[in-house]
N, C-alpha and C positions, 0 to 999 in steps of 0.2 A: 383428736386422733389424726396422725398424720396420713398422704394421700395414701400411701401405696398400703397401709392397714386397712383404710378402710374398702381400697379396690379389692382386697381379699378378702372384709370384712359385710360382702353384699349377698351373700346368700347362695352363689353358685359360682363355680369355677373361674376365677378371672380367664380375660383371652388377653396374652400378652404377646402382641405386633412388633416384628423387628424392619425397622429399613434403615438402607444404607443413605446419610446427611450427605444431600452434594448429589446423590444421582437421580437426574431426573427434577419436575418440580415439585421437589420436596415435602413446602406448603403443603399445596394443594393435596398430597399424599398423607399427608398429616392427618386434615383433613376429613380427608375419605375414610383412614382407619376410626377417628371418633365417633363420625355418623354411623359407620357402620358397623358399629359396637364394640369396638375394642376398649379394656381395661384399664389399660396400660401400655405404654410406648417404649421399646427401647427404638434409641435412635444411634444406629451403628456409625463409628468415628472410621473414615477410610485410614489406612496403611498399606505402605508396598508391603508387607510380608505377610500376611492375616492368615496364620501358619493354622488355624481352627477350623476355619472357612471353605467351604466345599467349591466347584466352579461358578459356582449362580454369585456366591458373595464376592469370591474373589474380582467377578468379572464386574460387578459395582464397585468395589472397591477402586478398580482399575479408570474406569468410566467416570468415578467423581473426582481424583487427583487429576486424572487430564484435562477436566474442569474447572481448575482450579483450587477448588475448594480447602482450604484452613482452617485447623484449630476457631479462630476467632471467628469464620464463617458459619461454623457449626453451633457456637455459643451465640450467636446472632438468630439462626434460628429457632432453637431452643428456646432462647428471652421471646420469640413471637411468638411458639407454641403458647406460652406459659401466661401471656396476656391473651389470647383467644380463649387459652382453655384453664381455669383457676383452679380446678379437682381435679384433671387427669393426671393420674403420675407419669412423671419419664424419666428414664434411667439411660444414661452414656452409656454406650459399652462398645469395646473398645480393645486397644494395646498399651502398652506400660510408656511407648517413647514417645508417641504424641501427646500425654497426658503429663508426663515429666520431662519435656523437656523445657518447659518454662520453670518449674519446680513447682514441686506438690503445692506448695501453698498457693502459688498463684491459681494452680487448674479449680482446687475445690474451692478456693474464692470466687472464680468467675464462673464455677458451675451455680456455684448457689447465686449468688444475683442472677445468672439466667433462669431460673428456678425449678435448676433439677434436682430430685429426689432420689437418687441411687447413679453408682457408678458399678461397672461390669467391667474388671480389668484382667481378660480372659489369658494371659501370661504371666500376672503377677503371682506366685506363690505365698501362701497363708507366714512362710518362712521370712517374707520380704513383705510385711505387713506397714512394716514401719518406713518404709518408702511412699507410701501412699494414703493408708487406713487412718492414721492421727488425724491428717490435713483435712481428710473426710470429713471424718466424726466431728473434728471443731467448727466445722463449717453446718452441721448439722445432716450431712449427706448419708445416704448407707450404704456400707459399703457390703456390694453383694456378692458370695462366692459361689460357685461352681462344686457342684459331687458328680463323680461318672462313675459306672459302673464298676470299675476299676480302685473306689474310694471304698476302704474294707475298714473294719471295726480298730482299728491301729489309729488310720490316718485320720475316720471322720474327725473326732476331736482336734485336731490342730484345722480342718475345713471351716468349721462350726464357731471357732473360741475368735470374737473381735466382728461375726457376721452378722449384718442385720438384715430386714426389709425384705427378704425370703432368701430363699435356698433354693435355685437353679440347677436340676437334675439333668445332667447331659446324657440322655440315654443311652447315646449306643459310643463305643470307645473307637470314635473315630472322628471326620471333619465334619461339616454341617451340608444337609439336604441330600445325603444321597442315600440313605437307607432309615429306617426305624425299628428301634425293638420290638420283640413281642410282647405283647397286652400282659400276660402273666407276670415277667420278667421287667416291667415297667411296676406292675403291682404290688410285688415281691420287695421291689427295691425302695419306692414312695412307703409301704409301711414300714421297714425297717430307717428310714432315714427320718421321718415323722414321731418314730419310738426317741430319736436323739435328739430329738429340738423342736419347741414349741413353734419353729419361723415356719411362715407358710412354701410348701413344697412347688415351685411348680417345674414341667417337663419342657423339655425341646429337644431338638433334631431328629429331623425326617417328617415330622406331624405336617401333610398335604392336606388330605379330603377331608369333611366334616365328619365322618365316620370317625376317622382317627382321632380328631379334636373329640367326637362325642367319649370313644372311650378312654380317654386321658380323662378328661373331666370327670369321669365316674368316682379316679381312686385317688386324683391326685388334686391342690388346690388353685393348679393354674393351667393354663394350654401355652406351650411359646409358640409361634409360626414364622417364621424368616425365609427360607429361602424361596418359598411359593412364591412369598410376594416382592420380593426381589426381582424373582423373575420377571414378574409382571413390569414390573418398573423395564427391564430391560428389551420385553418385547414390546410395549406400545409408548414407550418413550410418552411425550408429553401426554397422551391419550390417557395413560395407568392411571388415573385416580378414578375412572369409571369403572374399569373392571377392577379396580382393587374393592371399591365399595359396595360392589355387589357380591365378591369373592369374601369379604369380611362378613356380612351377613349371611351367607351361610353357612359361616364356622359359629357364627352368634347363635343362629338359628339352634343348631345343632347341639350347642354348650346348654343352651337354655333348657332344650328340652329330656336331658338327662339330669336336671335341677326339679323340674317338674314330676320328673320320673321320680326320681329319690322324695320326693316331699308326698306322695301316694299313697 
């Protein structure tokens, strides 16, 4: 069973962590998300234009290219993640020009010797598959796509057809961290997107408090969190791995306990 099935495959809603590679000490932030229970890692690739991305990413975004940080800095980190941690999965995610501009074959060649397990190429369209998704696939990567609200019984099929390793429901049809759907309309949409494919479902943008984490977990098979912890990263600069570790556990806390509820 590869990682990221079996992160979905443990009994209760994966928590799937985003931070941005480059801001901040990274590591260490790494880190902090595993101890303090995170599933799964995406580990965000900076770009000047991260057209997705709300003010908290943009302003990491901004923060780790003034830092220097590269393509091959970020596959460096990745290759240490993946000797610390041999079962967590991680997923790049990302834009289409940092990841092709060496060309597809070289990024999924040097993602997998760093040993990542999915890439997230939040511009790429399902239409322009073949820019990037082969390179993946022969590399043994999955390549993971995005549904939002705005993804109607027409388009899912072209979403779905070439996707692996789940299915990333962007709840609300806008940038990231500044608002969140309602519970209903999160619930509405995870059943009908679960009626279309057997990949495991999970949600993001806007999910803050552990409340909001506990109720995503109820209906859906993953929680994503990013810009909370972004944030964090951006107000205690090298400090953030202590309050991200404690901030992680209690979205854990919270995930677990509506696993417990449902097994009742």
């Amino acid at each position: 069973m590869n990682r990221l099935a079996a992160a979905f495959g443990a009994g209760h809603a994966a928590l799937v962590t985003f931070v941005t590679a480059g801001d901040g000490p990274t590591p260490a932030i790494l880190d902090a998300l595993v101890e303090g229970g995170a599933d799964i890692i995406e580990l965000g690739m900076p770009f000047t234009d991260p057209m997705a991305d709300g003010p908290a990413i943009q302003a990491a975004n901004i923060r780790s290219l003034d830092a220097g940080t590269t393509t091959a800095a970020i596959l460096l980190i990745a290759k240490g993640f993946r000797q610390r941690y041999a079962d967590v999965p991680l997923v790049l995610m990302g834009y289409a020009n940092p990841m092709l501009r060496r060309g597809a074959e070289w990024f999924a060649r040097e993602a997998a010797a760093a040993g990542v397990d999915g890439v997230i190429c939040v511009d790429l369209p399902p239409e322009e598959d073949d820019r990037l998704g082969p390179a993946l696939r022969a590399q043994g990567i999955h390549p993971i796509r995005l549904a939002t609200p705005t993804t109607d019984a027409a388009r899912l099929p072209a979403v779905l057809n070439g996707a692996s390793g789940f299915l990333y429901y962007v709840s609300v049809a806008g940038i990231t961290g500044l608002q969140q759907a309602a519970a209903a309309s999160i619930e509405q949409a995870v059943a009908r997107l679960k009626a279309a494919t057997d990949l495991p479902v999970a949600v993001g943008f806007g999910i803050r408090t552990p409340d909001q984490a506990a109720a995503v977990a109820r209906v859906a098979d993953g929680v994503v969190v990013g810009s909370a912890i972004v944030e964090l990263v951006g107000a205690r600069g090298d400090a953030a791995p202590a309050a991200i570790l404690s901030y992680i556990r209690s979205l854990r806390a919270a995930i677990d306990a509506t696993a417990r509820e449902a097994a009742a």
